[in-house]
N, C-alpha and C positions, 0 to 999 in steps of 0.2 A: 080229184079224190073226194068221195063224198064222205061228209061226216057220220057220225054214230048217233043215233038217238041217246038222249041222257041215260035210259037204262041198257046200252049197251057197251060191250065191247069188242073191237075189231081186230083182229091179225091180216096182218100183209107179208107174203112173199114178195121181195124184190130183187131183181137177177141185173147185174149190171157188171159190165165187164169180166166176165166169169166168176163174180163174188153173187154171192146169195147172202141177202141180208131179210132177219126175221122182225116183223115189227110187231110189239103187242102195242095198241091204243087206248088206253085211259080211257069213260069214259067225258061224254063232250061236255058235261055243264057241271059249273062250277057249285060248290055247293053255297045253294042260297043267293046265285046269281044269272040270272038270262037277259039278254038284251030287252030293253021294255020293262026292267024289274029294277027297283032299286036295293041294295042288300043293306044291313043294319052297320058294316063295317065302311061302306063307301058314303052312306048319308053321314056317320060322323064325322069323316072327315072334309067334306063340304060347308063351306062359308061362302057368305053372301058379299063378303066385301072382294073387290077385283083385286086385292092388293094382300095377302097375310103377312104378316109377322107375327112369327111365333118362336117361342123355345125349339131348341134342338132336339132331336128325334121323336117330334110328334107328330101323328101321323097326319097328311094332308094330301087333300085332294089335288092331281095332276091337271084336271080341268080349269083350276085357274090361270089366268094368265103369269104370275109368276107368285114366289115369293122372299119374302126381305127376311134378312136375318142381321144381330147384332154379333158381331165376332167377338173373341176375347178380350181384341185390343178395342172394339167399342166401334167396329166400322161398320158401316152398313156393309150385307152381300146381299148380292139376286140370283135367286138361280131364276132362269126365264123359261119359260114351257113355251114350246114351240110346233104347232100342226100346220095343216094345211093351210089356212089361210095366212099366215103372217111365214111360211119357210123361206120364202123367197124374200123377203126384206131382213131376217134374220140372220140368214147367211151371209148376203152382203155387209153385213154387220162381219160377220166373222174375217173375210177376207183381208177388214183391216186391223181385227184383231192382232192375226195372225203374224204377221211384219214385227211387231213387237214382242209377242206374246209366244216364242214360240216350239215352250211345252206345251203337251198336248197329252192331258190323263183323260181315259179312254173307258167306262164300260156300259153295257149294255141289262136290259133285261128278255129275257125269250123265255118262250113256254117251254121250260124243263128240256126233259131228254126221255124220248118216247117206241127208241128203238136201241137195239144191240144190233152190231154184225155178226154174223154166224161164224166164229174164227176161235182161235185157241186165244182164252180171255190174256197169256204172258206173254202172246204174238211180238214182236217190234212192233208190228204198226198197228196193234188193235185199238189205240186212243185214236189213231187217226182216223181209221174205220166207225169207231163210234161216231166222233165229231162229224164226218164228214156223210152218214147218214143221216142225224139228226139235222145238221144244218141245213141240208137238200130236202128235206122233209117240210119244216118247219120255218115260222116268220119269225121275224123280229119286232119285240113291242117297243122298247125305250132306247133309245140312247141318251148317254150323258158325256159331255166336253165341256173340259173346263183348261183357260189357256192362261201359264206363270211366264215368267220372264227365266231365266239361268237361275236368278237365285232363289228364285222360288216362290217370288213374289205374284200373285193374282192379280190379274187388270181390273183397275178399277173398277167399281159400281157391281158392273154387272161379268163375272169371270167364268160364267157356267151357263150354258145350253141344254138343255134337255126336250129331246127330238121324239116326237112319239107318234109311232106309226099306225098306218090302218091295222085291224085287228077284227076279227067276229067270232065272238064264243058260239057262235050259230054254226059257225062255215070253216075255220081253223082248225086244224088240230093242236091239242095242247096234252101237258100230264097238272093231272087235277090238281097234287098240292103245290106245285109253282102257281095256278093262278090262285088260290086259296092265299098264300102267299101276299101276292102282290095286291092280292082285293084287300087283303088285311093294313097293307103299307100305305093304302089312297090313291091306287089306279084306277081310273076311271073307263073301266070298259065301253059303256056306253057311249061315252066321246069319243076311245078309238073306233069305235066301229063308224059312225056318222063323219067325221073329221080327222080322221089319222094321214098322216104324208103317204105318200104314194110311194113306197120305195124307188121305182123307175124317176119319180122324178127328183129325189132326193140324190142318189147315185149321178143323176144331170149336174145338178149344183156343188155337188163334193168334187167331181172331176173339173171342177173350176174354181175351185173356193180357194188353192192354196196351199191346204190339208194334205195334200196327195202326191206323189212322185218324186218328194223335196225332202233330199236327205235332211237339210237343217232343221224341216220339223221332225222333234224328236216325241214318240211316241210315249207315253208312259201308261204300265197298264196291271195286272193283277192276277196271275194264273190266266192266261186269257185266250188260249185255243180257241176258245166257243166265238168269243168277240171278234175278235180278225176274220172267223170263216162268217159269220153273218156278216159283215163290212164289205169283204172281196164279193160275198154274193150279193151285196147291192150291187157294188163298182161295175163286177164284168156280168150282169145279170144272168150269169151259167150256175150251175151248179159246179160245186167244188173240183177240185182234180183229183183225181183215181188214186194219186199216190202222194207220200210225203216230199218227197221232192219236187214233183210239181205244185204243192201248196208252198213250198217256201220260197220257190221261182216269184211266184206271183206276189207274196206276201214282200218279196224285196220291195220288187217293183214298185208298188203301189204306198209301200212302207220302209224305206230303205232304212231310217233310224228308229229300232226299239227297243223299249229298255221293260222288263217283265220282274216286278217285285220279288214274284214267289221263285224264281231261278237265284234270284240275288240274295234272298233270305236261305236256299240250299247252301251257297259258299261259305256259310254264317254258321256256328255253332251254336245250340241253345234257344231256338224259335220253334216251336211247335203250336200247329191253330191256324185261323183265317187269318185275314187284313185287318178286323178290327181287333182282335187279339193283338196284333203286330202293332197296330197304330195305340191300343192302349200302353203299351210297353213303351211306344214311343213316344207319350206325351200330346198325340193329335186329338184334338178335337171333332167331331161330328160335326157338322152342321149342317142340316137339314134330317129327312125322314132316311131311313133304315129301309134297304132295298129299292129306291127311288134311285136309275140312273146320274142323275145329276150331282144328288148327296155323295153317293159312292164316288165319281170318278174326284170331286173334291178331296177327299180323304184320302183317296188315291194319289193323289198332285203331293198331299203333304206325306204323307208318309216316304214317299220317296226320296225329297228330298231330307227329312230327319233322319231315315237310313242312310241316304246315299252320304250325308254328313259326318254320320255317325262311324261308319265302317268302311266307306271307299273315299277316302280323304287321301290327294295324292300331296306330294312333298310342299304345294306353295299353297295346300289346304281347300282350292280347290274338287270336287269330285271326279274319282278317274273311274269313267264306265268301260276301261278298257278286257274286263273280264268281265262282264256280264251283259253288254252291246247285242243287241240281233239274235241274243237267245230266248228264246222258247219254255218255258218251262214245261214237262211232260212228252212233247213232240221232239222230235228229229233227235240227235245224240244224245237228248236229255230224257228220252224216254223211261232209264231207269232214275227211278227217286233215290234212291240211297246211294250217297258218293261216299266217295273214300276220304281219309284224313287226308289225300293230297289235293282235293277241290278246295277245302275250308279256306277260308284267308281269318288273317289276324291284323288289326289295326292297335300300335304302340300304345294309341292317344285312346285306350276307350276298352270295356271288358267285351270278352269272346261270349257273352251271352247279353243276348239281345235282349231279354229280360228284364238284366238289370239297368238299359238303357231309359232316363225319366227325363229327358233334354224337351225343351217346346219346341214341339214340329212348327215348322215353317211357314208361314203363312197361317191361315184355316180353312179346313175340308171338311171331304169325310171319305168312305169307301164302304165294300162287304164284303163277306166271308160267301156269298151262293156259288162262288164260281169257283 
């Protein structure tokens, strides 16, 4: 599919499976950024040292090789940037992560959402129809994994990944203000384009890393449709399945244990907002940049387990995921948002609005609200 020139924009009719899906396309450049151009928001965040340490939520350039943060408790963290040339020594890094480690918070970043399906917007399956347009459409730029132990604990040093993939504002399709967005946050486009992982062969090393087909790793993740269908389209490198049952076919498979904040936050009385809304309530910390894969799935790691502590604490104080395990939030029987007073749960030890919950999350992270 060929791109728009910057002063254009495109519609596509697309006919698949007897659905007809209408697409409008943004158009292709960012403002204030083309490959070969550097923008005022991506030069600030550029440093010359191979190593940053900085304050929390400032924003920083993904082109460096990683960087160190001081936690609350005064530890060092790294989150590590990871492209094409070091993915393969990175991973096998993870493989032994994962033996120990093995929570696994989960998100991603993509270029926005740049089509609708042509269906009645309160359809059952019209989120899955969007999702599964867009995802088929569109690439994936970041990932971020970060791996705790049960209790929530982060592996040492270094406990977060962030995978950043090939990308061209040139040749991609994208929606302007996700990349506006993410130029704002310290994504380095220019480096994904010359040096981004090759999805085909990141999908090689995932399907051996560990990560995949093992119910004991337990997924942790954020309203995340969007994230699992870009994942399964690396994994089986097809485009998604035509219907919601066959994405959850696949999603076992490939994911047999997950656990989805924003479904666990519906059985919960008194949350309304994103994850970091959610993670302020709950006392988490940030650490790293705002919309950076690897910031977010951190924050995601901790908030989970500050909720899961807070509100699914079963009788020997342990966390019981047994009402919110392999669900979905927005897809499959969860597709209507509004439950009845008989979803809600209540926990003895703790008030029925999350709100009022101020306990220090577990560990230190971070997460976001785009998804």
């Amino acid at each position: 599919m060929s791109a728009a020139t910057p002063s254009q924009s495109q519609s596509y009719s697309i006919s698949s499976k007897g659905s007809t899906l209408s697409t409008d396309s943004p158009p292709f450049s960012p403002r204030g950024l083309m490959i070969g151009r550097s923008s005022p928001a991506l030069s600030r965040s550029k440093n010359t040292s191979p190593i940053s340490t900085v304050s929390c939520g400032e924003a920083l350039s993904n082109a460096l090789p990683k960087h160190t943060f001081q936690t609350p408790t005064g530890e060092p963290l790294e989150i590590r940037n990871v492209w094409a040339e070091n993915v393969d020594e990175e991973m096998a890094l993870i493989r032994e992560v994962i033996e120990t480690h093995p929570f696994v918070a989960m998100d991603t970043e993509f270029p926005g959402v740049v089509a609708r399906p042509v269906s009645e917007t309160y359809s059952p399956d019209f989120h899955y129809k969007s999702l599964k347009c867009n995802v088929d459409l569109l690439k994936i730029i970041q990932l971020g994994l970060s791996f705790s132990d049960e209790e929530g604990n982060f592996a040492q040093g270094c406990p977060c990944w962030q995978f950043n993939f090939k990308f061209n504002l040139n040749d991609d399709m994208f929606a302007q203000d996700s990349i506006d967005l993410l130029v704002n946050s310290g994504i380095s486009f220019e480096d994904h384009a010359t040096r981004g992982i090759d999805p085909l062969r990141f999908g090689e090393l995932m399907m051996v890393s560990g990560l995949v087909l093992d119910e004991r790793v337990k997924w942790v993740t954020y309203h995340s449709g969007y994230d699992y269908g870009y994942l399964l389209k690396i994994l089986t490198t097809l485009e998604l399945p035509n219907d919601e049952k066959g994405f959850f076919e696949t999603l076992r498979l490939y994911f047999p244990t997950i656990y989805d904040i924003k479904f666990m936050t519906s059985l919960c009385d008194g949350h309304f907002g994103g994850l970091q809304k959610l993670a302020d309530d709950l006392g988490c910390a940030r650490i790293g940049p705002e919309h950076q894969a690897g910031s977010d799935s951190l924050l995601t790691m901790n908030t989970y387990f500050a909720l899961g502590k807070s509100k699914f604490s079963g009788p020997t104080g342990d966390i019981d995921d047994s009402k919110y395990k392999n669900e979905l939030y927005g897809y499959g029987s969860n597709h209507t948002v509004h439950k009845g007073r008989g979803h809600h749960i209540t926990n003895s030890s703790s008030s029925n609005n999350i709100s009022s919950m101020n306990g220090n999350g577990v560990g230190n992270g971070s997460g976001n609200d785009s998804h």
